[in-house]
VOBAMI-681507 format. One line per field, with one value per residue: residue in one letter; y, z, x of N, C-alpha, C, O, CB in turn; residue number from 1. Coordinates in steps of 0.1 Angstrom, whole numbers, always signed. Glycine has a CB too. Layout:
N
resn	(a/...)
npy	(Y/...)
npz	(Z/...)
npx	(X/...)
capy	(Y/...)
capz	(Z/...)
capx	(X/...)
cpy	(Y/...)
cpz	(Z/...)
cpx	(X/...)
opy	(Y/...)
opz	(Z/...)
opx	(X/...)
cbpy	(Y/...)
cbpz	(Z/...)
cbpx	(X/...)
resi	(NUM/...)
//
This chain:
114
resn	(x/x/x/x/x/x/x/x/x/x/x/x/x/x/x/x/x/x/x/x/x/x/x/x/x/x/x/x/x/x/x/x/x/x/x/x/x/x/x/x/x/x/x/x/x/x/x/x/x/x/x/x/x/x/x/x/x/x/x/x/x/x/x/x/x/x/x/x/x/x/x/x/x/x/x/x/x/x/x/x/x/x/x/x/x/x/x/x/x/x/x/x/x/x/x/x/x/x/x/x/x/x/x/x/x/x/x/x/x/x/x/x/x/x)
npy	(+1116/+1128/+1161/+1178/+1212/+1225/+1216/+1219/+1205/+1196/+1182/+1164/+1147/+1137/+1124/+1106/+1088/+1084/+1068/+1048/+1035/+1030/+1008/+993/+993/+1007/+997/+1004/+1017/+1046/+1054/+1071/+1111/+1117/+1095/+1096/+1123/+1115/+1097/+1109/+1131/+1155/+1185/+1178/+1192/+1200/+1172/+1170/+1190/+1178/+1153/+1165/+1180/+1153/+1144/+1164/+1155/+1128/+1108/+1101/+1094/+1109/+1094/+1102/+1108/+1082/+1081/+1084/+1068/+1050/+1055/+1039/+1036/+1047/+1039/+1040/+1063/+1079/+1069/+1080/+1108/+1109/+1100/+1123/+1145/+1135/+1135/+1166/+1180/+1171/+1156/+1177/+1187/+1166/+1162/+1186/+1183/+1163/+1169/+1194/+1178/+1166/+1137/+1111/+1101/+1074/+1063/+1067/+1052/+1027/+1023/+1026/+1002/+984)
npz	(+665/+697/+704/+730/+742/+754/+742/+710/+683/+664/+679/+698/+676/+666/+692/+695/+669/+678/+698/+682/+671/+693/+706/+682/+662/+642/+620/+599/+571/+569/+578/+552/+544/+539/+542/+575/+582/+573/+591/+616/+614/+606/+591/+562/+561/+586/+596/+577/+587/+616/+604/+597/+625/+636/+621/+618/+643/+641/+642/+623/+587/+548/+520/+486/+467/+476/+500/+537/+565/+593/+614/+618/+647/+665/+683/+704/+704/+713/+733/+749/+744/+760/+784/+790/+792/+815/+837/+830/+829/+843/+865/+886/+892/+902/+923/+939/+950/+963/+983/+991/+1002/+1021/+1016/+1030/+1021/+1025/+1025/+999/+985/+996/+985/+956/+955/+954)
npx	(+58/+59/+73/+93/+92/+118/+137/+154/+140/+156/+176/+162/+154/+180/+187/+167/+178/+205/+197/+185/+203/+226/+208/+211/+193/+197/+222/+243/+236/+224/+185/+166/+170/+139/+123/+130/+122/+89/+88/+90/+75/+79/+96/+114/+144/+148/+154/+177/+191/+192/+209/+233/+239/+248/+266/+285/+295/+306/+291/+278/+284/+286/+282/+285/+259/+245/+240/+237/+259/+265/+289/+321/+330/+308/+288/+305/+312/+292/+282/+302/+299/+276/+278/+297/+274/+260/+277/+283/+259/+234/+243/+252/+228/+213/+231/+229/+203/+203/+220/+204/+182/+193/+207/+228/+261/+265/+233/+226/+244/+239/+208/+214/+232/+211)
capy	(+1117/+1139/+1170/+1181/+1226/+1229/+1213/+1218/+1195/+1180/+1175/+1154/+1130/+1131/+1117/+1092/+1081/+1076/+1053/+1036/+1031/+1020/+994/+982/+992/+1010/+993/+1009/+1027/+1054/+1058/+1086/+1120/+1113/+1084/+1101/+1130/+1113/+1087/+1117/+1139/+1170/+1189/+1174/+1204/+1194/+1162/+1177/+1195/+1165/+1144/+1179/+1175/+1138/+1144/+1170/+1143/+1120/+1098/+1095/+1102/+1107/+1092/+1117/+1101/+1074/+1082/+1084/+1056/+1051/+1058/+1025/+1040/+1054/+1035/+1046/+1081/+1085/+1069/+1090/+1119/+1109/+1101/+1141/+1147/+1132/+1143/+1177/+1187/+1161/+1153/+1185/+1189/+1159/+1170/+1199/+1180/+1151/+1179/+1199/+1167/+1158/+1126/+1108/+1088/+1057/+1063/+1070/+1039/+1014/+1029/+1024/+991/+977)
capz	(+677/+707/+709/+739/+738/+757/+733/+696/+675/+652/+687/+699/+667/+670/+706/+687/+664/+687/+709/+677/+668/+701/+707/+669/+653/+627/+618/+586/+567/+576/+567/+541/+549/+533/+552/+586/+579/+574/+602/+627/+608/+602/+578/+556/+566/+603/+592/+573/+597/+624/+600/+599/+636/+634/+610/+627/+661/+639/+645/+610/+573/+538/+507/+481/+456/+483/+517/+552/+570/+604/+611/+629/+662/+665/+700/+716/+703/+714/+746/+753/+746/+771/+798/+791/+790/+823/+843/+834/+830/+853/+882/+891/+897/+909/+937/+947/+949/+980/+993/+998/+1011/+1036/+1015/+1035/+1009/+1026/+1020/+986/+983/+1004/+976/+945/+951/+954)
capx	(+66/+58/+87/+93/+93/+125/+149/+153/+134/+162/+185/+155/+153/+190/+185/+163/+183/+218/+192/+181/+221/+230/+199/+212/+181/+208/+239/+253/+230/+207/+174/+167/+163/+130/+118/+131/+110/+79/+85/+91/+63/+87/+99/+130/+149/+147/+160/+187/+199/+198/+218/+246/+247/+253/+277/+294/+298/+312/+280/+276/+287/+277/+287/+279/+250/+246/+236/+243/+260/+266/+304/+325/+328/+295/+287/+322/+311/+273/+286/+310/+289/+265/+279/+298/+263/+254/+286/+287/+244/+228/+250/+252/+214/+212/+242/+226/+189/+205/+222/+193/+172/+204/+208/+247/+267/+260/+220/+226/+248/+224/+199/+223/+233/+198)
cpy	(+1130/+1147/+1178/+1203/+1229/+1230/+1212/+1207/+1184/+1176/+1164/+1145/+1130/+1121/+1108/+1084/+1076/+1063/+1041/+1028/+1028/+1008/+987/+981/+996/+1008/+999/+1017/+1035/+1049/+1072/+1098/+1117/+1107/+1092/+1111/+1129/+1105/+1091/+1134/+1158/+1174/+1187/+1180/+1201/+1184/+1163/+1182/+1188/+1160/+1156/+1176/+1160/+1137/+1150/+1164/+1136/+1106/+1088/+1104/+1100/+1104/+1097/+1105/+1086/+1071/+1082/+1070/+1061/+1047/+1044/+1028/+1048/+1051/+1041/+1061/+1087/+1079/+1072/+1104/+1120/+1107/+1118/+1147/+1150/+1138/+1159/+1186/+1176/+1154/+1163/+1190/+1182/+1156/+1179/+1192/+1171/+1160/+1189/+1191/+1163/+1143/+1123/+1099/+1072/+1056/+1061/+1056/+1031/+1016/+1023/+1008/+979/+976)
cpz	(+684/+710/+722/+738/+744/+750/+719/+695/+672/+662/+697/+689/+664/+684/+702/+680/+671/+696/+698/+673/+680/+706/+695/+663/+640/+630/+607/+579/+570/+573/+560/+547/+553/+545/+569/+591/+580/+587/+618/+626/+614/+589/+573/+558/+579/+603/+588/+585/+614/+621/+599/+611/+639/+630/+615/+639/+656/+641/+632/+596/+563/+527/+494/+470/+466/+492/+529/+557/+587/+605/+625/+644/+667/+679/+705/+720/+712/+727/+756/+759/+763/+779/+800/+804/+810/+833/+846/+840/+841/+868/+894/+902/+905/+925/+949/+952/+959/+987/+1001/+1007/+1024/+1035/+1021/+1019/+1016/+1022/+1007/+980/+987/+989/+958/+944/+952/+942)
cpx	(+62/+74/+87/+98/+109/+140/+145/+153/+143/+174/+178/+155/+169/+193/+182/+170/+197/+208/+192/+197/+226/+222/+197/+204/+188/+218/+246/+245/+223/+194/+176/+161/+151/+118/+119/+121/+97/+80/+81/+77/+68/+90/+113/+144/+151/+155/+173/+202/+205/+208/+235/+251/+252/+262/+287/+301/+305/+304/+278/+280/+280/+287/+280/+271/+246/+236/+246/+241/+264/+284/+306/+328/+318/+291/+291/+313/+299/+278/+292/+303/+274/+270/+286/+290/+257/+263/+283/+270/+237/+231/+248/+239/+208/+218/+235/+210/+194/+211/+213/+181/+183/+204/+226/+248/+262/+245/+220/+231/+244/+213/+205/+221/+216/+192)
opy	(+1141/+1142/+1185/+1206/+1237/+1238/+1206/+1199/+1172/+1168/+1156/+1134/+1121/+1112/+1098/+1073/+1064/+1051/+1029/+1016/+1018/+998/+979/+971/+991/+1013/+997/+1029/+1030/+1041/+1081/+1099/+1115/+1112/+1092/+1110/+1138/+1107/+1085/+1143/+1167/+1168/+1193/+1174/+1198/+1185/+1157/+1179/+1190/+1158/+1152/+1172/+1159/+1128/+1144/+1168/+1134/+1095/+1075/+1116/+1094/+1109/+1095/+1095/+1077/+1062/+1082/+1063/+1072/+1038/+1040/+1019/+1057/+1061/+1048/+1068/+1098/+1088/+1070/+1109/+1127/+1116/+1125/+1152/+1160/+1148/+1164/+1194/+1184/+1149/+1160/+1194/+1186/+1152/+1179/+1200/+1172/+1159/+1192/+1195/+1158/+1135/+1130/+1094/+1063/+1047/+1051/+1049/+1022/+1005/+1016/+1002/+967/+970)
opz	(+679/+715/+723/+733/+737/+751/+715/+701/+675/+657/+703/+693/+657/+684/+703/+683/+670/+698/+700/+673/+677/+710/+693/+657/+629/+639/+608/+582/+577/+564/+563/+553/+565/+552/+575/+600/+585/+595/+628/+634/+620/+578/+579/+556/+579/+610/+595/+587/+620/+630/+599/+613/+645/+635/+618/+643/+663/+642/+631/+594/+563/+525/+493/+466/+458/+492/+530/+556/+591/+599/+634/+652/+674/+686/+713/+730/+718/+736/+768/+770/+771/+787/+810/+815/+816/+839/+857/+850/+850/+877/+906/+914/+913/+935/+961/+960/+967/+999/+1013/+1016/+1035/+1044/+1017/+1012/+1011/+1013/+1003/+972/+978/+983/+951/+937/+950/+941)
opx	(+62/+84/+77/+108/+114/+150/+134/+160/+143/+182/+185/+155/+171/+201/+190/+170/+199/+211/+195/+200/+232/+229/+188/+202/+186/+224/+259/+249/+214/+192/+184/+150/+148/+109/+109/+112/+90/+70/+76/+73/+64/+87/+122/+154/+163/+165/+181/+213/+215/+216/+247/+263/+263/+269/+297/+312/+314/+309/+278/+280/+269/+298/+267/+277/+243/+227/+258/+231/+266/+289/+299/+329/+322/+290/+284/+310/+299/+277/+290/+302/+269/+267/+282/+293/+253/+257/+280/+268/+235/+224/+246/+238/+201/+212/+235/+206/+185/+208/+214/+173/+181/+202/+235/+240/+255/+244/+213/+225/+244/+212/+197/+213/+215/+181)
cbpy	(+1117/+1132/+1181/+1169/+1237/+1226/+1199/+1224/+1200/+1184/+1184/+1156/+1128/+1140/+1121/+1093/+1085/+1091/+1054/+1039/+1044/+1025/+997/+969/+1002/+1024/+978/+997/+1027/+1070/+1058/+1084/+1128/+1104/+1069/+1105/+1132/+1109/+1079/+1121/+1130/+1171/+1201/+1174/+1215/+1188/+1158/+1188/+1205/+1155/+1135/+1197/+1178/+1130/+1150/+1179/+1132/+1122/+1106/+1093/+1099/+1119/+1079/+1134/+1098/+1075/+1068/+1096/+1046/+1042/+1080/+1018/+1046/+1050/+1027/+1051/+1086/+1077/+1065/+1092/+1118/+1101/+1088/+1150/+1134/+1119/+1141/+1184/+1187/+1153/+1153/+1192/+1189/+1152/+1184/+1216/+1175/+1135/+1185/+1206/+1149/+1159/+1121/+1095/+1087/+1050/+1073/+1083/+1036/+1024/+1048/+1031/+988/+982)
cbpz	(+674/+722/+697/+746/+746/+766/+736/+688/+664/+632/+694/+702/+648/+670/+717/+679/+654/+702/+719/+663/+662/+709/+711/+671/+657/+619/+616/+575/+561/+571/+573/+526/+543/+522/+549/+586/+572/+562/+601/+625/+617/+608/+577/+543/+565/+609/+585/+568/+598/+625/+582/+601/+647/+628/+597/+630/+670/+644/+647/+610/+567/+535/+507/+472/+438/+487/+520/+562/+560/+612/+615/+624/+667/+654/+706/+702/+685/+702/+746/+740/+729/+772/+802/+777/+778/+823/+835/+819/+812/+847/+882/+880/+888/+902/+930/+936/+935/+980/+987/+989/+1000/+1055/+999/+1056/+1009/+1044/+1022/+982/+985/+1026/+979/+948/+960/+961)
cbpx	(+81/+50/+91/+103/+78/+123/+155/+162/+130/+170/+193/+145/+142/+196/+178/+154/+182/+227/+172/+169/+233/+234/+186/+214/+168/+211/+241/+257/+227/+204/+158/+159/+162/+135/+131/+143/+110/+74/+96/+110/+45/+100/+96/+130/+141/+133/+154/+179/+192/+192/+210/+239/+241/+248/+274/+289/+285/+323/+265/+261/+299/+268/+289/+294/+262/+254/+228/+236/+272/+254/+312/+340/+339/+284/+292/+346/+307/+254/+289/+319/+281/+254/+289/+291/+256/+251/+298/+297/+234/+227/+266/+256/+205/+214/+254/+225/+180/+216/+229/+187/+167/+196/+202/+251/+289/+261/+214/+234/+257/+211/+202/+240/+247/+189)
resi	(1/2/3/4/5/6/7/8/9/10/11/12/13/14/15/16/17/18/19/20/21/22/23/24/25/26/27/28/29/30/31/32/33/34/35/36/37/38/39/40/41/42/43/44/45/46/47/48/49/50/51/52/53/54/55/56/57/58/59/60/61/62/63/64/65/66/67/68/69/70/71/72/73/74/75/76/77/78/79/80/81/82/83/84/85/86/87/88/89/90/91/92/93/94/95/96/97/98/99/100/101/102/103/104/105/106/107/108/109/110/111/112/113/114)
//
């Protein structure tokens, strides 16, 4: 996987994995650190610490001797989060970017609904 320099690593294969949990690639269990690690060609540690923030969101838990499962409102959650996401970091930029072109609401909405 190509990482992008501006964002920490293991909040990019967190990004990855919320897409693969809402396009239903994971429904209940994780994969293993292990496995994640090699599939993302990092270090287990990285991984680790992805599945921490995950955990911390309430994305996902661990059952001790087990694994990590994907928690029952995990959608709602990662859904939630993004749109936050989009509201509070992306609108904004996007605001100021038709404002400075002299886009009107109706343009934007002729535009939208198409």
């Amino acid at each position: 996987m190509d990482f992008m320099k501006q964002k920490p690593i293991y909040l990019q294969i967190a990004d990855r994995l919320m897409e693969q949990i809402m396009a239903g690639k994971v429904e209940e269990r994780m994969p293993s650190v292990r496995e994640v690690a090699a599939l993302m060609g990092v270090n287990p540690n990285t991984v680790v610490r992805t599945f921490d923030h995950l955990q911390a969101n309430e994305i996902i838990f661990q059952r001790r001797g087990v694994g990590y499962f994907v928690s029952a409102d995990a959608r709602e959650r990662i859904l939630a989060e993004q749109r936050r996401e989009f509201l509070e970091d992306d609108l904004p930029v996007i605001r100021k970017r038709i404002n400075a072109l002299g886009i009107t609401i109706e343009e934007l909405t002729k535009h939208l609904q198409q």
